[in-house]
PyMOL Python script that loads the backbone (N, CA, C, O; Angstrom):
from pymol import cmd

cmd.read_pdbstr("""\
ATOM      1  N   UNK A   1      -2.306  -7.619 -10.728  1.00  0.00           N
ATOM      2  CA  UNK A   1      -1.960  -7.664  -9.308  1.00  0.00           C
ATOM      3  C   UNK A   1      -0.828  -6.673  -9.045  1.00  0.00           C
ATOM      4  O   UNK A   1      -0.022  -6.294  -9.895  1.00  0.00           O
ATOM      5  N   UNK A   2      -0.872  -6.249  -7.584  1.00  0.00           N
ATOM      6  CA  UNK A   2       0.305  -5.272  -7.468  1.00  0.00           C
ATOM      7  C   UNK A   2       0.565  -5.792  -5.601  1.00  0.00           C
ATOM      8  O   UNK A   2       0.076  -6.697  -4.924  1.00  0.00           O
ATOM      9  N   UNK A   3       1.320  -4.966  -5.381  1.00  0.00           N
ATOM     10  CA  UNK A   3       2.212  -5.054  -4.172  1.00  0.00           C
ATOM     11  C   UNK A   3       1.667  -4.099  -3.112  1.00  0.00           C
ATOM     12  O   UNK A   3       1.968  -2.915  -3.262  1.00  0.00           O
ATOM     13  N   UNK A   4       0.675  -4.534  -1.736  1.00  0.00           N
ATOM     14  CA  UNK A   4       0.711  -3.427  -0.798  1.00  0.00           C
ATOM     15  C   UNK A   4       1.786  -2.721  -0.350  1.00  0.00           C
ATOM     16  O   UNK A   4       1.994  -3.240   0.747  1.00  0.00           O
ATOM     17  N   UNK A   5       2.524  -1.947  -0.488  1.00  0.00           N
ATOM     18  CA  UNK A   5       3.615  -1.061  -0.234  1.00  0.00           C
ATOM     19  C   UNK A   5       4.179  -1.434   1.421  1.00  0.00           C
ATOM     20  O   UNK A   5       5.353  -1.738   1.632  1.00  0.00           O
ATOM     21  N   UNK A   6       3.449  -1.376   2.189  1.00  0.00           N
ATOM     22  CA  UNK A   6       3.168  -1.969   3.185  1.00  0.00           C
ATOM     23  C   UNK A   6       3.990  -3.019   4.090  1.00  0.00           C
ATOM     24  O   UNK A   6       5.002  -3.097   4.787  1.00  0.00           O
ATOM     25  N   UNK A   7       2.830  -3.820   3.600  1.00  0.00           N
ATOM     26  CA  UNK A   7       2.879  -5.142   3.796  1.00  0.00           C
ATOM     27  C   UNK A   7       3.757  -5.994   2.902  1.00  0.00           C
ATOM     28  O   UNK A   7       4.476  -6.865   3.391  1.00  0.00           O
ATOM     29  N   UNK A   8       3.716  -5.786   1.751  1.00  0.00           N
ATOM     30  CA  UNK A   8       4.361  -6.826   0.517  1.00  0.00           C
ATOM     31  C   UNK A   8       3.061  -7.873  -0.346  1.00  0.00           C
ATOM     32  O   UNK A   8       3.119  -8.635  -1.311  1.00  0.00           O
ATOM     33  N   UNK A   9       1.867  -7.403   0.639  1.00  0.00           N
ATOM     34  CA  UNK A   9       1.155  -8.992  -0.061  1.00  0.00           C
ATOM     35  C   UNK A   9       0.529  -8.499  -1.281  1.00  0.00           C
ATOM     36  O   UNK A   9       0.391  -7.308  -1.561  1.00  0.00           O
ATOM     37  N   UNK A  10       0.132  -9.569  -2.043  1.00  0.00           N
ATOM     38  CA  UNK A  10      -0.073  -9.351  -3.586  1.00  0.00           C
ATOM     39  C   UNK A  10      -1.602  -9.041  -3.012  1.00  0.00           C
ATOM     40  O   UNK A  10      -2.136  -9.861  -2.265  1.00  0.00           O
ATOM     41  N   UNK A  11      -2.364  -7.662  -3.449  1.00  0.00           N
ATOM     42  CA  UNK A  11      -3.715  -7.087  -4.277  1.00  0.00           C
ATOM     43  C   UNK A  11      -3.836  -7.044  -5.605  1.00  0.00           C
ATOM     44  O   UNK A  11      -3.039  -6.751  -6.496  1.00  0.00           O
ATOM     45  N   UNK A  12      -5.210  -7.460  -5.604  1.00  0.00           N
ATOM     46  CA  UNK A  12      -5.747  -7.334  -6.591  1.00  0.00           C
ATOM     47  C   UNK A  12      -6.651  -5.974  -7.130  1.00  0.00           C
ATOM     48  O   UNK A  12      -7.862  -6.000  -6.908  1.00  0.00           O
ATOM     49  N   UNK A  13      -6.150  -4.962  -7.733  1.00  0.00           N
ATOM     50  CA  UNK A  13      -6.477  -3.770  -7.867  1.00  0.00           C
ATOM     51  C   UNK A  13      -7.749  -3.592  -7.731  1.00  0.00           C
ATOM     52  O   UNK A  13      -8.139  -2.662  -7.025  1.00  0.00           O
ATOM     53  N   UNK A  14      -8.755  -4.528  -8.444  1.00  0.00           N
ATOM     54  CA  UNK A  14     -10.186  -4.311  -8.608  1.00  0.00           C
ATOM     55  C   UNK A  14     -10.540  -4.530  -6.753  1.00  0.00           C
ATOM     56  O   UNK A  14     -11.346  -3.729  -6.278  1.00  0.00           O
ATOM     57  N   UNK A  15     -10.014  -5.443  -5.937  1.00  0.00           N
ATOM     58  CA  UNK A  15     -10.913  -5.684  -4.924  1.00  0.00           C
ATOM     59  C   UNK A  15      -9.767  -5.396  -3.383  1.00  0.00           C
ATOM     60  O   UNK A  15      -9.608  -6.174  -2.443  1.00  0.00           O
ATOM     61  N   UNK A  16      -9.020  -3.813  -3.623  1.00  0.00           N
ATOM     62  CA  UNK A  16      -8.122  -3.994  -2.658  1.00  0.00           C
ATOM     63  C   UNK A  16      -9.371  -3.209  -1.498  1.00  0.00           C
ATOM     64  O   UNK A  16     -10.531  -2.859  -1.717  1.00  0.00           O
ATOM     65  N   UNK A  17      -8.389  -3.130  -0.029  1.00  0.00           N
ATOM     66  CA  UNK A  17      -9.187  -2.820   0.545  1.00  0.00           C
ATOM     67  C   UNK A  17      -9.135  -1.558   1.187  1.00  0.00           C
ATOM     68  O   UNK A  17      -9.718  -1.089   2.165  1.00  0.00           O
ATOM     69  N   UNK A  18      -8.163  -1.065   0.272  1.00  0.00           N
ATOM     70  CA  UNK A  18      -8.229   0.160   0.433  1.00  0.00           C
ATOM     71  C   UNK A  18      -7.348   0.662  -0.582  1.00  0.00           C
ATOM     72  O   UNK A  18      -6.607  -0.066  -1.242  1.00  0.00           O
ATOM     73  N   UNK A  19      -7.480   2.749  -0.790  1.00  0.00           N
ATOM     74  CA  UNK A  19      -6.555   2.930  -1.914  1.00  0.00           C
ATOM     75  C   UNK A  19      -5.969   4.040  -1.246  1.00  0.00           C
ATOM     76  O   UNK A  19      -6.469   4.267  -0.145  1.00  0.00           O
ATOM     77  N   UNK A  20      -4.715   5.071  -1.732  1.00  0.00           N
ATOM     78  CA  UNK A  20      -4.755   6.316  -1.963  1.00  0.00           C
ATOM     79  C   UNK A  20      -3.671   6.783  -2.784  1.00  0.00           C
ATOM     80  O   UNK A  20      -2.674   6.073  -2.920  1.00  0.00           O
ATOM     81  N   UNK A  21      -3.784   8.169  -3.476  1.00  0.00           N
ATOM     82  CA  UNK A  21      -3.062   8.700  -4.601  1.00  0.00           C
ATOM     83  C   UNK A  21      -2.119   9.555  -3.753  1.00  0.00           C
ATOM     84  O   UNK A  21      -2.394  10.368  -2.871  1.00  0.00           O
ATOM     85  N   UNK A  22      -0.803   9.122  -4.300  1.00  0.00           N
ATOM     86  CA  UNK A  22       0.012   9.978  -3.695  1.00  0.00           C
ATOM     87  C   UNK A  22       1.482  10.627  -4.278  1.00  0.00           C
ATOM     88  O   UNK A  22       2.518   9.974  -4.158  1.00  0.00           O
ATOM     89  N   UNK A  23       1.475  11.579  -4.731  1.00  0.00           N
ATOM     90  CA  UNK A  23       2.070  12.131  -5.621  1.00  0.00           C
ATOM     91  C   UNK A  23       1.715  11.829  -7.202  1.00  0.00           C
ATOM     92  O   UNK A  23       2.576  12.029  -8.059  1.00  0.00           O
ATOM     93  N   UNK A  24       0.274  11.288  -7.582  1.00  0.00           N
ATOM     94  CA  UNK A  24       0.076  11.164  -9.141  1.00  0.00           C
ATOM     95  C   UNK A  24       0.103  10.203  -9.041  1.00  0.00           C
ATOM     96  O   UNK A  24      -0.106   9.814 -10.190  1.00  0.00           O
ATOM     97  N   UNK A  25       0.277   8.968  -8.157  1.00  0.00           N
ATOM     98  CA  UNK A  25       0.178   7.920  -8.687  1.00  0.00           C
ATOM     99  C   UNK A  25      -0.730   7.253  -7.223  1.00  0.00           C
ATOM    100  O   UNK A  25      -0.785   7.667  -6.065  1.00  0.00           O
ATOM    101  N   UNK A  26      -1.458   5.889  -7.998  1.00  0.00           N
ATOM    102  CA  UNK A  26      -2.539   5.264  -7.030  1.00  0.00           C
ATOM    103  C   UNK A  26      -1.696   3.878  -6.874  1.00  0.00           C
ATOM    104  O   UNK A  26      -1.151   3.137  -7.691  1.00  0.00           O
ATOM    105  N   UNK A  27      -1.874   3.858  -5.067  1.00  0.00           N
ATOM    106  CA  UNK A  27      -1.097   2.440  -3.901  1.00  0.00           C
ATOM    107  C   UNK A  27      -2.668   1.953  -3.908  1.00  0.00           C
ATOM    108  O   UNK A  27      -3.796   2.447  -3.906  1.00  0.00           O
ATOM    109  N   UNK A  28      -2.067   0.760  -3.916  1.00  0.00           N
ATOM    110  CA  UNK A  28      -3.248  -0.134  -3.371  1.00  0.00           C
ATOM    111  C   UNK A  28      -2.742  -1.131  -2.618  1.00  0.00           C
ATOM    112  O   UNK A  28      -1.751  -1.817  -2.863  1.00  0.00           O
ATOM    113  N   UNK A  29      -3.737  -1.199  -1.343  1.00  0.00           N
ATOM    114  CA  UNK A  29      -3.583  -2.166  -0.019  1.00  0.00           C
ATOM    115  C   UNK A  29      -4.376  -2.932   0.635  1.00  0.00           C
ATOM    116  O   UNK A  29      -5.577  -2.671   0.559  1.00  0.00           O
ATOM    117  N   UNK A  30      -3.990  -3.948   1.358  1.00  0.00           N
ATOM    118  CA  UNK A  30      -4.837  -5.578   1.538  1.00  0.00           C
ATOM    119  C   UNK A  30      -5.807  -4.501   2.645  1.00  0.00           C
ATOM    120  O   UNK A  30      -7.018  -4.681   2.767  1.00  0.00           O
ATOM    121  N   UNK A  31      -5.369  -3.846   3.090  1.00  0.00           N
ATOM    122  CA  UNK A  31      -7.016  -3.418   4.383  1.00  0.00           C
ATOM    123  C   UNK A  31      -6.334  -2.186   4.524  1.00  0.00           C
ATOM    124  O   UNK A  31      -5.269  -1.812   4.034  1.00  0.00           O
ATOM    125  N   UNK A  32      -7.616  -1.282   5.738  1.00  0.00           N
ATOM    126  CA  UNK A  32      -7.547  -0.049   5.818  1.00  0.00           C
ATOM    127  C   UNK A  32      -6.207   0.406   6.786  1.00  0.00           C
ATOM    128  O   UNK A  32      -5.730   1.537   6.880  1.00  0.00           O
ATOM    129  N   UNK A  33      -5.707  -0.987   7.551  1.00  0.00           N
ATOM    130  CA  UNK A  33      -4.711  -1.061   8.250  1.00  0.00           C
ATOM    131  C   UNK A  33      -3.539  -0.038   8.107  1.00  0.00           C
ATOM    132  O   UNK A  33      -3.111   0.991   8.631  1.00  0.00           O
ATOM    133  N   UNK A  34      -3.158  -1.261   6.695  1.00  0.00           N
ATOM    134  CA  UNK A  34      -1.717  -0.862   5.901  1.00  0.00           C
ATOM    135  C   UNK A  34      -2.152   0.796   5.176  1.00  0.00           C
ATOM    136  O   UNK A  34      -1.279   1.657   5.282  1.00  0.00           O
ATOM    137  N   UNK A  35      -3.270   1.126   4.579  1.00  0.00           N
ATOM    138  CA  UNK A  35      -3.171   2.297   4.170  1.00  0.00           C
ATOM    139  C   UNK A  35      -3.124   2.900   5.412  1.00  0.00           C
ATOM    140  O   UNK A  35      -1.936   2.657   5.621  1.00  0.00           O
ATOM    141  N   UNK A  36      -3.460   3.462   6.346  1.00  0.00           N
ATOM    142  CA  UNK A  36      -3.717   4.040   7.752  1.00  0.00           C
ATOM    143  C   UNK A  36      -1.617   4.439   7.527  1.00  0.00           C
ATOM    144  O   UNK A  36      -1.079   5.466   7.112  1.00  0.00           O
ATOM    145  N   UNK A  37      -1.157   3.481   7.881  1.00  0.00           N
ATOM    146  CA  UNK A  37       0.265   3.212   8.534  1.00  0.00           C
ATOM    147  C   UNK A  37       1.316   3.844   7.025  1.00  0.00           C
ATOM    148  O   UNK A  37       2.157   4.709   7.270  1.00  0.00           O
ATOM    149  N   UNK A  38       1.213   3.505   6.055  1.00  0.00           N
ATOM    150  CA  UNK A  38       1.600   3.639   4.931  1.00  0.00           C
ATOM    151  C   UNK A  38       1.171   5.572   4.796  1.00  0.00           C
ATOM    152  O   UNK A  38       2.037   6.372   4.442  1.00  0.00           O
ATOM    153  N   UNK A  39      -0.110   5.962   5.109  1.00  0.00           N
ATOM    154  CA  UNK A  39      -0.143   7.865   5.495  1.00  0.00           C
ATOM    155  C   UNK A  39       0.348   8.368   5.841  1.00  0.00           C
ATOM    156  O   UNK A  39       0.606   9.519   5.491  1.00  0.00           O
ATOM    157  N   UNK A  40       0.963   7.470   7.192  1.00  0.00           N
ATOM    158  CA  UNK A  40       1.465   8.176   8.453  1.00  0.00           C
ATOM    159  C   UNK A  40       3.080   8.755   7.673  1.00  0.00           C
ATOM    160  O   UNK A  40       3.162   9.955   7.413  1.00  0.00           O
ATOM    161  N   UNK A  41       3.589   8.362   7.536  1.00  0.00           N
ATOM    162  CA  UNK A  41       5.126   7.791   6.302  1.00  0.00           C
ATOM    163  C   UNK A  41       5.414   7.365   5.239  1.00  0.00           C
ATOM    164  O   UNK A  41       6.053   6.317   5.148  1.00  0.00           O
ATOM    165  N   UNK A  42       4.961   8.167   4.005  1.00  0.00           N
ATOM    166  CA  UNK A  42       4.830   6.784   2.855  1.00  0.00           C
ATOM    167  C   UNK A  42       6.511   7.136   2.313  1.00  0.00           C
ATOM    168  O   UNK A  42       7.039   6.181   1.744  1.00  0.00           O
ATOM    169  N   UNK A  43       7.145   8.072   2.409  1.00  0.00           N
ATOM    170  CA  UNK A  43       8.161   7.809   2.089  1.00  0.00           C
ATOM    171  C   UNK A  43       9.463   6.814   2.910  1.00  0.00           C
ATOM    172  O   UNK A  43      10.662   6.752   2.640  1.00  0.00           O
ATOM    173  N   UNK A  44       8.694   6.132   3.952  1.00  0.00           N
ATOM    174  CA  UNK A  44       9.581   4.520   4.678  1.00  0.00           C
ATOM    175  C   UNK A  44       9.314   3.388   3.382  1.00  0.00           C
ATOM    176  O   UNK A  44      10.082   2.506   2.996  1.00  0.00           O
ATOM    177  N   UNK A  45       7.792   3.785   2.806  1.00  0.00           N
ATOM    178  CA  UNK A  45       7.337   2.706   1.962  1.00  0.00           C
ATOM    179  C   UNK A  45       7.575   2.850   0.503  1.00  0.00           C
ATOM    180  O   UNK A  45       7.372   2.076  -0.433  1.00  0.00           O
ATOM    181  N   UNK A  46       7.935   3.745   0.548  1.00  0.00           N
ATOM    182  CA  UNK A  46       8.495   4.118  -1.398  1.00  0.00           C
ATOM    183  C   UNK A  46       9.983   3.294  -2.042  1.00  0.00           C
ATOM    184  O   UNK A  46      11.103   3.609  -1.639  1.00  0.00           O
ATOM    185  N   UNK A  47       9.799   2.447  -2.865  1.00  0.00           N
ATOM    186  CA  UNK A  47      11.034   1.941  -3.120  1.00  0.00           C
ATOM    187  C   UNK A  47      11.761   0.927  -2.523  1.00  0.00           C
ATOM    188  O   UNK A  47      12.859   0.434  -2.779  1.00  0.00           O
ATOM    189  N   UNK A  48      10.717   0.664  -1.463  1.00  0.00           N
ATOM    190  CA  UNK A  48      11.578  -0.652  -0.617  1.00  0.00           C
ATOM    191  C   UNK A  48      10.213  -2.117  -0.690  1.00  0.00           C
ATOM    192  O   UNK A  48       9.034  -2.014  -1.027  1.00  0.00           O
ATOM    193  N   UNK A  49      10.695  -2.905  -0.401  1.00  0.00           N
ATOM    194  CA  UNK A  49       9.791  -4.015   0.234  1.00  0.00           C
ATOM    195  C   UNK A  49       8.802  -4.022   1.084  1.00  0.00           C
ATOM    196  O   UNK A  49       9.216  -3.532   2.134  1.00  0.00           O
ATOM    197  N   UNK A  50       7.748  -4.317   1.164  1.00  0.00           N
ATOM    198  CA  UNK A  50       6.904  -4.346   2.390  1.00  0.00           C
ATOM    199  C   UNK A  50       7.042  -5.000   3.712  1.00  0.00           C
ATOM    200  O   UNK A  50       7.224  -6.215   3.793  1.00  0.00           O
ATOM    201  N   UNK A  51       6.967  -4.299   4.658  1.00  0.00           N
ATOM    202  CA  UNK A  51       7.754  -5.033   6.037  1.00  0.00           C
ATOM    203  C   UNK A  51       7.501  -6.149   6.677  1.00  0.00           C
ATOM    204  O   UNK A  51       8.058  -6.839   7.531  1.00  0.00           O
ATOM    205  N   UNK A  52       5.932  -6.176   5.690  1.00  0.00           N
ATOM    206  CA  UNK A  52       5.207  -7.834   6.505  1.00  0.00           C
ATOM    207  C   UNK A  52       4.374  -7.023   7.938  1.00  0.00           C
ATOM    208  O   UNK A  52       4.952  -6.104   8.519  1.00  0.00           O
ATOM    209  N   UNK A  53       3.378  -7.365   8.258  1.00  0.00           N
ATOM    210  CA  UNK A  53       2.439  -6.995   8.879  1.00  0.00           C
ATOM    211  C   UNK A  53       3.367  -6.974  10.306  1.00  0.00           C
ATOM    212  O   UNK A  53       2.854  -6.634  11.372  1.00  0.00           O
TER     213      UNK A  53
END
""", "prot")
cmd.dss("prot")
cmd.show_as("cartoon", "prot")
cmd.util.cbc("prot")
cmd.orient("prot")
């Protein structure tokens, strides 16, 4: 399990619902939502907590 960057909620790598690689390494997120929002800015989402939907 890992952490939508996002959001904070726990995915499950095999069945997230969305992915993307960014700088060498692969985020995984509960829906296409949080990845969408997490594109727009991923450095708000690097290193911190997820903000909660």
């Amino acid at each position: 399990m890992t952490k939508d960057p996002v959001c904070g909620m726990a995915v499950d790598e095999t069945k997230a619902g969305a992915t993307v690689t960014h700088e060498g390494k692969t985020y995984y997120f509960c829906a296409a939502g949080c990845k969408a929002t997490f594109e727009k800015d991923p450095k708000k989402y690097l290193g911190g907590h997820g903000g909660g939907h």
